[in-house]
TIMI-636167 format. One record per residue (C-alpha): residue number from 0; x, y, z. Coordinates in steps of 0.02 Angstrom, whole numbers, plus 50000, padded with zeros to 5 digits. Example, Ala and Ser with C-alpha at 12.3 -4.5 7.8 and 13.67 -1.06 7.14 Angstrom:
<recs>
{rec 0,{50615,49775,50390}}
{rec 1,{50684,49947,50357}}
</recs>
This chain:
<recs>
{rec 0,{50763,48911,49103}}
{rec 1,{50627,48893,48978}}
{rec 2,{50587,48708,49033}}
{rec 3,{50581,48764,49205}}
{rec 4,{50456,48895,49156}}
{rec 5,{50357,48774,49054}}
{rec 6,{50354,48635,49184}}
{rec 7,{50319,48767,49334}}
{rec 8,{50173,48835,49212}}
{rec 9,{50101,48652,49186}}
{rec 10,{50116,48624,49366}}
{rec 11,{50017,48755,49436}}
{rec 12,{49894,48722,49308}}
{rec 13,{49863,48554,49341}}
{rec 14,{49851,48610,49536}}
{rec 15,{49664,48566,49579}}
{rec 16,{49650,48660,49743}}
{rec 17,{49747,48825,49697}}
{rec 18,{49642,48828,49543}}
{rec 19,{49498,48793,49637}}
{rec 20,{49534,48933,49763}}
{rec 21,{49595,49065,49649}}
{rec 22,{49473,49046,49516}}
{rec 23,{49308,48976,49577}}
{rec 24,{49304,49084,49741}}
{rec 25,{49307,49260,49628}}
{rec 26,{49176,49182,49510}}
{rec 27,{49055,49153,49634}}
{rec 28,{49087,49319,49728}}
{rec 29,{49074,49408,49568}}
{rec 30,{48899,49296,49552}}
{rec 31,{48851,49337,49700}}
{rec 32,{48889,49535,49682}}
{rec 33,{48779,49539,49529}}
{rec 34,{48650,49441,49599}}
{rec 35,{48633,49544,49740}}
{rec 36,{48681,49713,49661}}
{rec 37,{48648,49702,49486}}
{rec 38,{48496,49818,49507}}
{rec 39,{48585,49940,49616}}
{rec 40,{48578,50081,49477}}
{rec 41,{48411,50041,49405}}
{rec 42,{48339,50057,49593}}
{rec 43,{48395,50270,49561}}
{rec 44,{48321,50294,49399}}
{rec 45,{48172,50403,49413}}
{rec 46,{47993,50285,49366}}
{rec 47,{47833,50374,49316}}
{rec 48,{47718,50397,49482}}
{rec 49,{47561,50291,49472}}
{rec 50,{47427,50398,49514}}
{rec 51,{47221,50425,49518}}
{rec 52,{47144,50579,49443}}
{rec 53,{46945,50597,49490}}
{rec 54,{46888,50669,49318}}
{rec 55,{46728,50773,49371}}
{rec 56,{46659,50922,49336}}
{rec 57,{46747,50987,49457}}
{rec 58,{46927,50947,49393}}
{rec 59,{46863,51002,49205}}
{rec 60,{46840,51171,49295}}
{rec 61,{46995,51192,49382}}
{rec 62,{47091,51317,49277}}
{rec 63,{47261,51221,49230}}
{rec 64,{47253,51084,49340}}
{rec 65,{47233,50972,49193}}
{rec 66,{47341,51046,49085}}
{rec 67,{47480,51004,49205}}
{rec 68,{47433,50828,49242}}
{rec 69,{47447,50804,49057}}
{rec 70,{47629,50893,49059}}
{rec 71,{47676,50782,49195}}
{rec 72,{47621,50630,49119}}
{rec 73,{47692,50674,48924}}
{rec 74,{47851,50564,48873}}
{rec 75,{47955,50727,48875}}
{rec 76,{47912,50776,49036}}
{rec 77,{48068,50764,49113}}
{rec 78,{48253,50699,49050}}
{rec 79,{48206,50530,49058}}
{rec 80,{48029,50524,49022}}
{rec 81,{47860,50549,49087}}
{rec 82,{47829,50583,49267}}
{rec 83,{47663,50529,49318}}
{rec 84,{47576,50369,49251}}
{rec 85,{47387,50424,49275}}
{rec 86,{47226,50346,49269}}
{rec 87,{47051,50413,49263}}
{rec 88,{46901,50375,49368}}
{rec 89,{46743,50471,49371}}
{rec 90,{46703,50462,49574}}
{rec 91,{46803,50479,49717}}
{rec 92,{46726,50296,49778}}
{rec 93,{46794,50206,49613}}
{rec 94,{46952,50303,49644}}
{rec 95,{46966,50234,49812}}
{rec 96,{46931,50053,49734}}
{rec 97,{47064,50089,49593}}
{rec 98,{47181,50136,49763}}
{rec 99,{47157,49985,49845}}
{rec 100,{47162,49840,49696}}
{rec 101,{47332,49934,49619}}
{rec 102,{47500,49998,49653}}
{rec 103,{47438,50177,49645}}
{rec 104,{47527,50297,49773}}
{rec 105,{47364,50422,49797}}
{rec 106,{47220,50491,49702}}
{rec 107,{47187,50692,49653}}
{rec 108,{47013,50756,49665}}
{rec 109,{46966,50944,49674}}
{rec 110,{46848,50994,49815}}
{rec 111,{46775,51183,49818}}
{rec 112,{46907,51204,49685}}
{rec 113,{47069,51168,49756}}
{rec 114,{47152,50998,49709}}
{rec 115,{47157,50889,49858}}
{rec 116,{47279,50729,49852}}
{rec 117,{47254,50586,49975}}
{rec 118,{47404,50480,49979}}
{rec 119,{47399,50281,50001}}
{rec 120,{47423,50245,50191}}
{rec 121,{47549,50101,50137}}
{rec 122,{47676,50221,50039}}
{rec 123,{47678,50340,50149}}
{rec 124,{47884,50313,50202}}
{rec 125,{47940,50468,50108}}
{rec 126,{48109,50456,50176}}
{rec 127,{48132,50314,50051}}
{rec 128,{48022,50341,49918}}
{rec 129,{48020,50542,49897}}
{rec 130,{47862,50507,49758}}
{rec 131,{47717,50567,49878}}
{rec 132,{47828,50740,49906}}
{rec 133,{47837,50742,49721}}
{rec 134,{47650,50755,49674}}
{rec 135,{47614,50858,49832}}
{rec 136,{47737,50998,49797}}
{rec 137,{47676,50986,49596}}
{rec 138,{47512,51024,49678}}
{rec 139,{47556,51145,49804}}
{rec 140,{47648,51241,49653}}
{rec 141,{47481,51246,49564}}
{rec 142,{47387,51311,49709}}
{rec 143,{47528,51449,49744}}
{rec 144,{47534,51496,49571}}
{rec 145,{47319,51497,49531}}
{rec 146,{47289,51604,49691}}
{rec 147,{47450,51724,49646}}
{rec 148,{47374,51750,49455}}
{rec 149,{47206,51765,49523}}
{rec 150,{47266,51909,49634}}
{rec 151,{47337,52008,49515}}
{rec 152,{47191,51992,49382}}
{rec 153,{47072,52064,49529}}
{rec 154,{47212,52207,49564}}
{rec 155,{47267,52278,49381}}
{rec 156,{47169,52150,49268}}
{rec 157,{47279,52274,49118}}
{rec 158,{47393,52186,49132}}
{rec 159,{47374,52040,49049}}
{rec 160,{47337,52124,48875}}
{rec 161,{47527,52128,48883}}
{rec 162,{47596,51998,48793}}
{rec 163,{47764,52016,48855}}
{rec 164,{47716,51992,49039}}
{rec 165,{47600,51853,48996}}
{rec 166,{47756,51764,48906}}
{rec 167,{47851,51811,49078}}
{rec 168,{47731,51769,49188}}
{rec 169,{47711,51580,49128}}
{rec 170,{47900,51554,49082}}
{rec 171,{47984,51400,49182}}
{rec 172,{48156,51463,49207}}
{rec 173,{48304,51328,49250}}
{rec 174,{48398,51352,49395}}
{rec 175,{48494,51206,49384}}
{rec 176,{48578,51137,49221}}
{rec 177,{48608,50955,49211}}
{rec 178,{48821,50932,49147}}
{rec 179,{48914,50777,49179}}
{rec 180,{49071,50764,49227}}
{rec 181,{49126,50608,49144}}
{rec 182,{49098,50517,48980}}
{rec 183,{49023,50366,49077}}
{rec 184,{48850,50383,49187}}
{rec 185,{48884,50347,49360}}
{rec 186,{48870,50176,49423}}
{rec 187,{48865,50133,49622}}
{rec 188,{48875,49937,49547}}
{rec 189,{49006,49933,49478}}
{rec 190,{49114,50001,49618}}
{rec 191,{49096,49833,49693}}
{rec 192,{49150,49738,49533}}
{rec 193,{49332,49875,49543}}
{rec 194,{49347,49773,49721}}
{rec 195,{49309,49614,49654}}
{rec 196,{49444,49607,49518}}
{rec 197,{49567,49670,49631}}
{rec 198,{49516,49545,49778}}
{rec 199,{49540,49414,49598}}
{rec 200,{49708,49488,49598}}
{rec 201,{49768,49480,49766}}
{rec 202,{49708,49301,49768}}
{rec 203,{49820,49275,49622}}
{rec 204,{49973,49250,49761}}
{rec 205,{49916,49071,49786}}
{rec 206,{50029,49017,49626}}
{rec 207,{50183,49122,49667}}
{rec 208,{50175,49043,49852}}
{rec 209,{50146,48852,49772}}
{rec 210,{50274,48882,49627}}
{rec 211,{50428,48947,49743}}
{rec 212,{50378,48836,49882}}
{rec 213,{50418,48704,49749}}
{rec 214,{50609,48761,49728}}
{rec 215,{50651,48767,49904}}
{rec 216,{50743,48613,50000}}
{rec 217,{50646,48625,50159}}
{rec 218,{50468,48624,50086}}
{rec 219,{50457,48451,49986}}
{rec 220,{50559,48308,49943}}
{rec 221,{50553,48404,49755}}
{rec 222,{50633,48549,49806}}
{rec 223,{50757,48466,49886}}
{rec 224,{50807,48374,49737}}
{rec 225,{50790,48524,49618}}
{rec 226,{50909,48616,49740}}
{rec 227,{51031,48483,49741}}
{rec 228,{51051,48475,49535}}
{rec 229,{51187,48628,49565}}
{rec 230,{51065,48745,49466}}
{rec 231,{51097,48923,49556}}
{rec 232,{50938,48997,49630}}
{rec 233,{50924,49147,49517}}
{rec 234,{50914,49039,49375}}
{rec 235,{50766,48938,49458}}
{rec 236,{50679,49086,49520}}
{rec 237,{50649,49190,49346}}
{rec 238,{50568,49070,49269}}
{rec 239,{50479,49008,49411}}
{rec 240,{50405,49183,49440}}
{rec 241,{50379,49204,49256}}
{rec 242,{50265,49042,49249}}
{rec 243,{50167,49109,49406}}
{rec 244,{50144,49291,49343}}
{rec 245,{50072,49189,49179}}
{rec 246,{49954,49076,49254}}
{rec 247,{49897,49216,49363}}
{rec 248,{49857,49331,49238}}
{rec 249,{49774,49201,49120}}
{rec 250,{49639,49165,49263}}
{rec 251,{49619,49346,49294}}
{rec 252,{49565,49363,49110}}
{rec 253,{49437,49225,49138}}
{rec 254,{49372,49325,49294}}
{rec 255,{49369,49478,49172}}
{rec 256,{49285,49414,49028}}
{rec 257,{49166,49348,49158}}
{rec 258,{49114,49516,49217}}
{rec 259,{49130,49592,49047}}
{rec 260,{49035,49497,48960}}
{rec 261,{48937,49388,49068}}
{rec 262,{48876,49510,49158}}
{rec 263,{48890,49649,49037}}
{rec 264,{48981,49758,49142}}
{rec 265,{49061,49886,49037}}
{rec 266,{49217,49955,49077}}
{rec 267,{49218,50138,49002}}
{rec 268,{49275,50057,48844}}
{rec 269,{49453,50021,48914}}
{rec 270,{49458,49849,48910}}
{rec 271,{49630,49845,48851}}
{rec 272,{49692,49982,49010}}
{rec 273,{49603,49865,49109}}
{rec 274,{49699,49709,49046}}
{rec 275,{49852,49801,49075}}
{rec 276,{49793,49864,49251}}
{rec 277,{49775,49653,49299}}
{rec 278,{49956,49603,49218}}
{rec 279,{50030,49744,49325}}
{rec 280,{49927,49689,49474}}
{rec 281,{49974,49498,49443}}
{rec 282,{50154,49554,49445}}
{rec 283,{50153,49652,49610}}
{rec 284,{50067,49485,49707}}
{rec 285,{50175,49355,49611}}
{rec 286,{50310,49456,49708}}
{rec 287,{50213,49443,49855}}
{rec 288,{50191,49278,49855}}
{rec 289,{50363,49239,49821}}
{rec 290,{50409,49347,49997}}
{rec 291,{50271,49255,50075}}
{rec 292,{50344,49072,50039}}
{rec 293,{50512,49131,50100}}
{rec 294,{50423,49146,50287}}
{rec 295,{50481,48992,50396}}
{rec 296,{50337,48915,50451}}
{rec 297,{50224,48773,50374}}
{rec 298,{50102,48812,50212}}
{rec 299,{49963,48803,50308}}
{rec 300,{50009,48980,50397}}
{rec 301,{50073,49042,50232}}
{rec 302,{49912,48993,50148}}
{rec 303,{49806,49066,50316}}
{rec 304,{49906,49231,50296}}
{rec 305,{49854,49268,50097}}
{rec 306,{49689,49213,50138}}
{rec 307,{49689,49362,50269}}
{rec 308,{49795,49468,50184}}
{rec 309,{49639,49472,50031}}
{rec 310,{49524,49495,50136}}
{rec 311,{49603,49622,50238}}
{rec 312,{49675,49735,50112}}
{rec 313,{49506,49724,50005}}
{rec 314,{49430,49791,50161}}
{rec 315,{49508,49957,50105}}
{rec 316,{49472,49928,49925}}
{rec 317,{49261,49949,49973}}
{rec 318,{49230,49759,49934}}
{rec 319,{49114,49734,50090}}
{rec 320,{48983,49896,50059}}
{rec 321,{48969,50072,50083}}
{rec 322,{49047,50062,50288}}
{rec 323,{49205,49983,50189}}
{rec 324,{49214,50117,50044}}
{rec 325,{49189,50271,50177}}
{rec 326,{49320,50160,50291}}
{rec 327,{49446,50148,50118}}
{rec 328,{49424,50337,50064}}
{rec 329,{49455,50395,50248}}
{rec 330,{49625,50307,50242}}
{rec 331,{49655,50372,50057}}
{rec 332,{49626,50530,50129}}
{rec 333,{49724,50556,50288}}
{rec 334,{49847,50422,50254}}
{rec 335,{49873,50423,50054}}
{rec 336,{50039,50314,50084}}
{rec 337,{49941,50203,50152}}
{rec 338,{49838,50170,50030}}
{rec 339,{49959,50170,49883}}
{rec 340,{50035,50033,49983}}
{rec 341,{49892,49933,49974}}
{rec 342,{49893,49851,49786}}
{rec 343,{49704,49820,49824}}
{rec 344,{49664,49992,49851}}
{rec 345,{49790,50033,49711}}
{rec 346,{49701,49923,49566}}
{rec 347,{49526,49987,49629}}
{rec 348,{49600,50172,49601}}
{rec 349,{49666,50124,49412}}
{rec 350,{49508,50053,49374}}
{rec 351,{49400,50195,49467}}
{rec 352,{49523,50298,49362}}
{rec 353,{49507,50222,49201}}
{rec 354,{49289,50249,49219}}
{rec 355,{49304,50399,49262}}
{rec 356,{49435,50538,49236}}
{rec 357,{49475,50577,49042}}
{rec 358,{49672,50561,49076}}
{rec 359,{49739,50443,49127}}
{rec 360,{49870,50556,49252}}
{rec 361,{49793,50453,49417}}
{rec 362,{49799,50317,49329}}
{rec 363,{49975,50319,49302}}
{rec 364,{49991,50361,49470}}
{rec 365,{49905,50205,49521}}
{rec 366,{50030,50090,49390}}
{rec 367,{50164,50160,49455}}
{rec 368,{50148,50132,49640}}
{rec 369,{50104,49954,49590}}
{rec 370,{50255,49925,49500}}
{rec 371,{50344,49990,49658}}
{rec 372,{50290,49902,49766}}
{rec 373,{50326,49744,49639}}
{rec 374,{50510,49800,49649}}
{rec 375,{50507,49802,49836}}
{rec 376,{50441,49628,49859}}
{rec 377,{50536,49570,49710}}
{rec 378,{50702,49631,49816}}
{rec 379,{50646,49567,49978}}
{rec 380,{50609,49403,49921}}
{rec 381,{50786,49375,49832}}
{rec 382,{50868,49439,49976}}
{rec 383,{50790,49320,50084}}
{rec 384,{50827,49185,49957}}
{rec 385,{50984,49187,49943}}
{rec 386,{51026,49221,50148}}
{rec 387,{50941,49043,50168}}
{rec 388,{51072,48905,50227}}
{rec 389,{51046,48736,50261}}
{rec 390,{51130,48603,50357}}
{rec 391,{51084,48460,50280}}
{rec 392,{50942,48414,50178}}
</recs>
């Protein structure tokens, strides 16, 4: 048994086109991923505004106006940093120059003492960049606020000799408090790089279908002497498996430590979960494979059928975009069976799981309806084995 696992092991590495299939292909697609997608979470993060302030006399008399343009544009302005990138002018026509020769999104000049913000024409498509709302509500506040403290100093000017309704009066309350729900920030990235591992995995069937092809009479002049040496089938098909489940998992790792450090994708800090996540994975679709090369029909429609089979089931894992991931969660959703039957869907859950949830409850879930189905196509496969008869051969 072990010199059929070592031979079987130097077999499949030395095959050219399965290697070529199962571990260039998920390189590139993991290339192309990042290429395309590497920015995907920078493209959220909230940049300072570029704007034009008209510093007149008329803005130096505007009670406040500049004090908050200075708030807005301080480094601790918001959580992660300032929120307006300003430059001064001293006219409105060398603010409208400044406008047109930069990236600025508007200029603010006050006019019979109310701020007045004229936007760029070219960014004005606030349904995808919400910064011109931003600076127009800031100023809209300010107006609201001025005329609302100018009315009451004209109705009980007493007031204000109060210190504790001064203090009340200009205190920012938050409504909303900022919590997290996980240890790790959010990442819409590296959803797609869950889907590429376990598309990496799936493809991973290649060697199980090459390596048990290789023991049977009917598929090559080799199987049909190894058949004929009297060893029993069992005995041939442990190590055989064992071999595939190897070399599968050893060009997984490469596609991992291609991510994870190539790319500098960071898995939560659960590299080793994640490692463990792949072997189980390998497993499942080395039995796969083997129940695949038991099908009798020529390797051309076995290879055609894992080729669609990856693609299909990573469908469901959200490896084609956001249609895909809505189109995988609906299924999760009303049809969970479903999608524990899918080892695609399953690995992308794990992984998903690992990121995100501080136990690692789902995540056993998601092992353990892997190693299921392993059993199930580990069973099937045998069965069909060993039901094969021959003539001649």
């Amino acid at each position: 048994m072990l010199t059929t696992f070592v031979t079987t092991t130097k077999t499949l590495l030395r095959r050219r086109d399965v290697l070529l299939w199962a571990v260039a292909f998920p390189l590139v697609l993991a290339t192309l991923i990042h290429t395309m997608l590497g920015g995907l979470d920078e493209h959220y993060q909230l940049e300072p505004i570029d704007i034009v302030v008209v510093d007149d006399a008329s803005y130096a008399e505007a009670d406040g106006l500049s004090d908050l343009v200075s708030a807005m544009a301080a480094d601790d302005a918001t959580d992660a940093g300032p929120l307006f990138s300003v430059t001064y002018v001293d006219s409105q026509s060398e603010a409208e120059q400044t406008l047109a020769a930069g990236s600025y999104y508007g200029y603010i000049q006050v006019v019979d003492g109310e701020p007045v913000y004229t936007a760029d024409s070219r960014k004005l498509e606030l349904n995808s960049d919400p910064s011109q709302n931003i600076v127009k509500i800031l100023l809209d506040r300010y107006q609201v606020d001025y005329e609302l403290v100018a009315a009451m100093i004209q109705d009980n000017p007493q007031r204000f000799a109060n210190a504790d309704f001064i203090a009340q009066l200009t205190s920012d309350p938050d409504y909303i408090e900022r919590v997290s729900i996980s240890e790790n920030p959010a990442s819409d990235s590296l959803l797609y790089m869950f889907s590429v591992l376990a598309f990496s995995v799936i493809m991973m069937t290649t060697f199980s279908l090459s390596a048990i092809e290789a023991i049977q009479p009917r598929s090559s002049a080799l199987g049909a002497r190894r058949s004929s040496a009297g060893q029993s089938k069992l005995r041939l098909l442990f190590p055989t498996l064992g071999a595939a489940w190897l070399v599968g998992l050893l060009v997984l790792l490469v596609t991992f430590i291609y991510i994870r450090f190539g790319f500098g994708v960071s898995f939560g800090g659960k590299d080793l979960q994640v490692v463990a996540t792949l072997a189980v994975g390998s497993l499942t679709v080395t039995f796969l494979g083997a129940l695949i090369s038991t099908f009798p029909v020529a390797h051309s429609i076995k290879s055609g059928t894992i080729a669609m089979l990856s693609c299909v089931l990573s469908l469901f894992a959200g490896l084609y975009g956001p249609f895909a991931q809505s189109l995988g969660d609906s299924v999760a959703n009303n049809y969970p069976i479903l999608a524990k039957a899918n080892p695609a869907r399953a690995i992308t859950d794990a992984l998903f799981s690992l990121y995100y949830y501080d136990g690692y409850t789902r995540f056993f879930e998601c092992i353990t309806a892997l190693l299921i189905l392993a059993v199930i196509f580990f069973f099937l496969s045998v069965f069909s084995l060993r039901r094969q008869r021959y003539a001649s051969l």
